[in-house]
N, C-alpha and C positions, 0 to 999 in steps of 0.2 A: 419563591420556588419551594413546594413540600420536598421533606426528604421523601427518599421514597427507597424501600428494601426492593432486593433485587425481586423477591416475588410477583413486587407490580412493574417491575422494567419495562418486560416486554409478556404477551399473550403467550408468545412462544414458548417461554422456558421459567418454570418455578422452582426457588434453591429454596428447600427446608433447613437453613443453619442452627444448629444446634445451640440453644441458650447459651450465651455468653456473658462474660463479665464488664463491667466499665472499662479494664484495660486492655480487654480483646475486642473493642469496638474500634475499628475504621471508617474514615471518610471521605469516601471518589468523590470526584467530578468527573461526571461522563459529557464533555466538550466537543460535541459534533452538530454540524449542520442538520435540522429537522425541517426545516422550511428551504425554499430557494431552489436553484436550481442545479445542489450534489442532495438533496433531501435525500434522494433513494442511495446515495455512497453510505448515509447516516446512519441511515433504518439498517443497511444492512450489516454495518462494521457494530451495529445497536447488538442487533436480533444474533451475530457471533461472538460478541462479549459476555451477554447472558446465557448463554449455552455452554462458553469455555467456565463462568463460573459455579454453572451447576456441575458443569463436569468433574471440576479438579477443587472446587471449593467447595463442597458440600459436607464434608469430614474435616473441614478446618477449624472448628468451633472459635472461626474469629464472626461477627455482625459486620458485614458489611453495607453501609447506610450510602445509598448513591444521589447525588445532587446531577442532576438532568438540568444541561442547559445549551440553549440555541444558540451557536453564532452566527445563523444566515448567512454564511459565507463571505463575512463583511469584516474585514480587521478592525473596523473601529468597536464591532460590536463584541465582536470575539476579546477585544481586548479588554471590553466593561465585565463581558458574564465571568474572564479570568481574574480579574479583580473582587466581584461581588465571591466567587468562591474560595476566594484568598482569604479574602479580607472579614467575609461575614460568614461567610460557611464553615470556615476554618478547614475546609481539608486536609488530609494528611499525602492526597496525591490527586495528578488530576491525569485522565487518559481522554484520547479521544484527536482530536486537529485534523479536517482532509486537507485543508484549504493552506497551500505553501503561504501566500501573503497575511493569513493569520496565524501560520508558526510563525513566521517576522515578526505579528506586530507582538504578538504574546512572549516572545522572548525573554526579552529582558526583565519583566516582570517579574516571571515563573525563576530565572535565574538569581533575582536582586532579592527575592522571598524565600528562598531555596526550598522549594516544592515543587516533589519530584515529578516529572509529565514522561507518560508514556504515548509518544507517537504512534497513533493507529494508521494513519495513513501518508501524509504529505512527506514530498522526497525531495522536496528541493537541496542542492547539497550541501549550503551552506550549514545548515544547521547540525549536520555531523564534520562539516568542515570548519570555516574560519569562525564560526558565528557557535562550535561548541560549546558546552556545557555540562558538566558532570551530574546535574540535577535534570537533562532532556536524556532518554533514553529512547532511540527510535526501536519497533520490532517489525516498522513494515518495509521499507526499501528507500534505495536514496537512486535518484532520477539517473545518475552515473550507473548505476550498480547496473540496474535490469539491463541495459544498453550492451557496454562494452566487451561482456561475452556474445553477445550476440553477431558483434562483428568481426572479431575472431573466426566463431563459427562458419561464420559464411566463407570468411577467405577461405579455409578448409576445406568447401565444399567445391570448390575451382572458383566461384564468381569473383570476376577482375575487377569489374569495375559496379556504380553504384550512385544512383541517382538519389536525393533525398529531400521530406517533404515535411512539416508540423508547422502548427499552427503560433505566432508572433508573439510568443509571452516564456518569462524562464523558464517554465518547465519544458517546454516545445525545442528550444535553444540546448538547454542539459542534456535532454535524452537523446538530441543529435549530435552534439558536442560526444557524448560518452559514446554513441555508436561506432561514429565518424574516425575518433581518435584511436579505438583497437583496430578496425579496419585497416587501416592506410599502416598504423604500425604491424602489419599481420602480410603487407602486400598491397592490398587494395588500392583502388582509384575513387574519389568519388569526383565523376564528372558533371556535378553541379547540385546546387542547393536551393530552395526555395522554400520561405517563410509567407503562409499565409493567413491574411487578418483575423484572430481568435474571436471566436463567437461573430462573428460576419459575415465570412464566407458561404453561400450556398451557393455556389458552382464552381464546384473543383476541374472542370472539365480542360480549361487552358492548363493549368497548372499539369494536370494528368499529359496532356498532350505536349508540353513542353519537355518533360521527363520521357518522352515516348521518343519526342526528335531530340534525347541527348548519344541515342543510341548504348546505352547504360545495361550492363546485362540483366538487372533486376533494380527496383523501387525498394527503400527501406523506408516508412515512415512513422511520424507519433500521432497519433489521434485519440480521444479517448470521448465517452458519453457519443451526445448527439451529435456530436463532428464525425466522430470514429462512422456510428451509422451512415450519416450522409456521404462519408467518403466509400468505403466499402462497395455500398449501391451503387455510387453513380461509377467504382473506376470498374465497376463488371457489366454495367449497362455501357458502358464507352468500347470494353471489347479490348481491354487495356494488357490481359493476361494471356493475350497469345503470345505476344513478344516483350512484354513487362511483366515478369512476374512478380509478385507484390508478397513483400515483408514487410515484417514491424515488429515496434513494442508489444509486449503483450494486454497493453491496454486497448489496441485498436478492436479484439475480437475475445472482449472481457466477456463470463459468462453472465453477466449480468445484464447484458445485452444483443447476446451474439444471438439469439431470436429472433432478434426486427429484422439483423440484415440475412436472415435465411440463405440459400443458397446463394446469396451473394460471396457470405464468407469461405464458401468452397475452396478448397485449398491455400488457403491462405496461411502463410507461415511465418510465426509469431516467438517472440522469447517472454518468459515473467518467472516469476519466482512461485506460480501456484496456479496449478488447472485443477480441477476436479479429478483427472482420470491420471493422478499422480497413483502408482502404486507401490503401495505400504500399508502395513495396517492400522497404523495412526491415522492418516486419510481414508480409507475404508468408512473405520467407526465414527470420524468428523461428519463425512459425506450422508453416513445416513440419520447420524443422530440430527441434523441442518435439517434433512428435508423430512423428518419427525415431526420436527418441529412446526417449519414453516411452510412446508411441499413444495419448496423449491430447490433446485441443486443450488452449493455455496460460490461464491465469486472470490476471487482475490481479499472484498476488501471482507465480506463475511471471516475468512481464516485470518485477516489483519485482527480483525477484533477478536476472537476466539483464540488466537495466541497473544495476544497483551492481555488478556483476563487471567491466562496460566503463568506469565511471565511475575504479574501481580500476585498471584497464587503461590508461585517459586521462591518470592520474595518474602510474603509472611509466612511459608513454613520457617526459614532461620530464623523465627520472632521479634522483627522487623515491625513494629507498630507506630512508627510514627516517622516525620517529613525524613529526619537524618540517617533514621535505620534503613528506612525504603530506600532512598535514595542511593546507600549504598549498596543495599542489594540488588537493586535491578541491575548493577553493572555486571553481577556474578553470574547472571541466570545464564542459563543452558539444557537445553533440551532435544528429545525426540518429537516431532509433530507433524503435521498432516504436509506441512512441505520439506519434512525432512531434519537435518539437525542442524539447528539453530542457537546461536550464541550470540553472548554481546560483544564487541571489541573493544576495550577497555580505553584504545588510543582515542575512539571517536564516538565512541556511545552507538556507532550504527549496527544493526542486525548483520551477521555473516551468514550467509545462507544461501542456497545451487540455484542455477538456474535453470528452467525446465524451455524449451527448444519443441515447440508442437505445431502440428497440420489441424487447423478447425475441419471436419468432415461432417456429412450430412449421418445424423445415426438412425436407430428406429425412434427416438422421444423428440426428433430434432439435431440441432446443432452439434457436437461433441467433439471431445479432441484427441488427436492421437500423439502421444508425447514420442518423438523424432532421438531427444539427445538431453540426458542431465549434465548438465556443466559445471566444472568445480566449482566449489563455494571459494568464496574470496574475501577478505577483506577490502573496505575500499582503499583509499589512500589518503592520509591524513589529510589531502586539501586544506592548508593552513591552521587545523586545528592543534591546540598548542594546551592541552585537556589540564584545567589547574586541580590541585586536589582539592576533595571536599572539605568541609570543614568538618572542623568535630569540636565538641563541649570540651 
């Protein structure tokens, strides 16, 4: 695999770094899916990584040398390319992971080498839970987090009771688990649950129409990608939201595909930790420098990557150059950014950061959102993690 400077990352975004020396040189691994079928999670948490580092790296007069590598979304494989850039590349840190079952399998590895990984995407909650590490540092969400304000919120809003739907693998389990459990502690009922076959299902229709005859004042469910789309379509062509009105994670009506399902997604109401039409003016300047770049408006996982490049950034201003100094410093990061203010938690390595409560509506460019409700930031809850300290020389 060529090294390759950020200049040739991506089309999108060129960092002019200032001459550096041998000991201001660093070395990523940027560890995300390029092929398969989150390819486009890849590109895009890619195309916000190189834009966060022209942004906030450009005046850092450190080199930073990035090693690009695929895991097709496959843990065996993800676990070879975290190896080959351990072991042969020698990075000084590696960013990047969508895929929960290759943070698994990549764990122990990254932990047993102590080389620091910053989490762009995957939330399963082990890995800020029991399965911690002081050398993983997530900055994009854990499956618990997005959830359990969300159901909160609803009791809030009167709805008593609450029918529930994702599809048969941990993360589908997590983000109903996290919704379900603020719910019912908040009031709530939820009058039934149903798990269906992950990447198999195309007809949600029984499912839809069994949450219809639970009599349930509204649907919460997780869907995300081509699931998200096929659900979306078929519960508006079913005629589901006259007397279902339909909620979710904010992955079901991500902007990275709320397009296909067009007016499908009409009212539909959603929680995440990041919409486009967040306002602030860190979001503002994100939003237009993204579509600068690549003429698209950014998604969720675009600002995952675009904030782990600054969080990276945060970390070598202290002069942090290498696996033990980084390491310790991404636990310190803190900042203002396009979703707001954002920390580490030092008990769990996870992101603390609000979560944003919006209606997808139809605009004049298409889809867009109208944000409803920010919800406090929260830490999550240590979930078994028992954080040992780092080591030091």
């Amino acid at each position: 695999m060529k090294r390759a400077t950020l200049a040739t990352l991506a089309a999108a975004t060129t960092l002019a770094l200032p001459a550096a020396t041998a000991a201001d040189t660093v070395d990523i691994g940027l560890l995300l899916p390029f092929s398969g079928v989150y390819a486009s999670l890849g590109n895009e948490i890619e195309a916000g990584f190189a834009l966060g580092l022209a942004t906030y790296g450009n005046e850092l007069g450190v080199e930073i040398i990035l090693h690009r590598e695929d895991t097709e979304v496959t843990p065996a494989v993800g676990l070879a390319r975290t190896r080959k850039l351990i072991l042969q590349d020698d990075v000084d840190a590696i960013v990047g992971i969508v895929s929960s079952g290759v943070l698994g399998a990549v764990r122990d590895l990254v932990d047993g080498a102590g080389v620091p990984l910053i989490v762009a995407n995957a939330g399963n909650d082990e890995a800020t839970g029991e399965a911690c590490s002081p050398w993983i540092t997530r900055v994009s969400f854990s499956n618990g987090q997005v959830n359990r304000p969300m159901g909160r919120w609803m009791a809030e809003q009167g709805i008593e009771t609450v029918y529930t739907l994702a599809p048969d693998y941990a993360a589908g389990r997590q983000m109903i688990e996290g919704f379900a459990g603020a719910f019912t502690e908040a009031g709530g009922t939820i009058l039934g649950s149903d798990f269906t076959p992950f990447q198999q299902t195309q007809d949600f229709g029984p499912y839809i129409a069994q949450a219809q005859a639970s009599g349930a004042d509204a649907l919460f469910v997780f869907y995300a990608g081509g699931e998200a789309i096929s659900f979306v379509n078929q519960y508006a062509s079913f005629g589901a939201g006259d007397d279902l009105p339909l909620y979710g994670s904010g992955f079901l009506t991500s902007q990275l595909y709320v397009d296909a399902q067009g007016p499908s997604a009409e009212g539909v109401i959603t929680a995440l930790h990041y919409v486009p039409t967040i306002d602030n003016p860190e979001n503002a300047a994100f939003v237009a420098a993204f579509r600068d770049a690549t003429g698209r408006t950014p998604s969720e996982y675009a600002v995952q990557g675009y904030d782990a490049a600054r969080a990276l950034v945060e970390a070598l201003e202290t002069g942090a150059r290498d696996r033990e100094t980084l390491g310790a410093a991404l636990r310190q990061v803190s900042f203002d950014g396009p979703r707001g203010a954002l920390a580490i938690d030092p008990a769990t390595n996870n992101v603390v950061q609000p979560i944003y409560v919006y209606e997808t509506v139809t605009g004049e460019g298409g889809m867009t959102q109208i944000v409803l409700a920010q919800l406090p930031a929260e830490a999550d809850p240590v979930n078994g993690c028992a954080m040992p300290s780092m080591p030091t020389n």
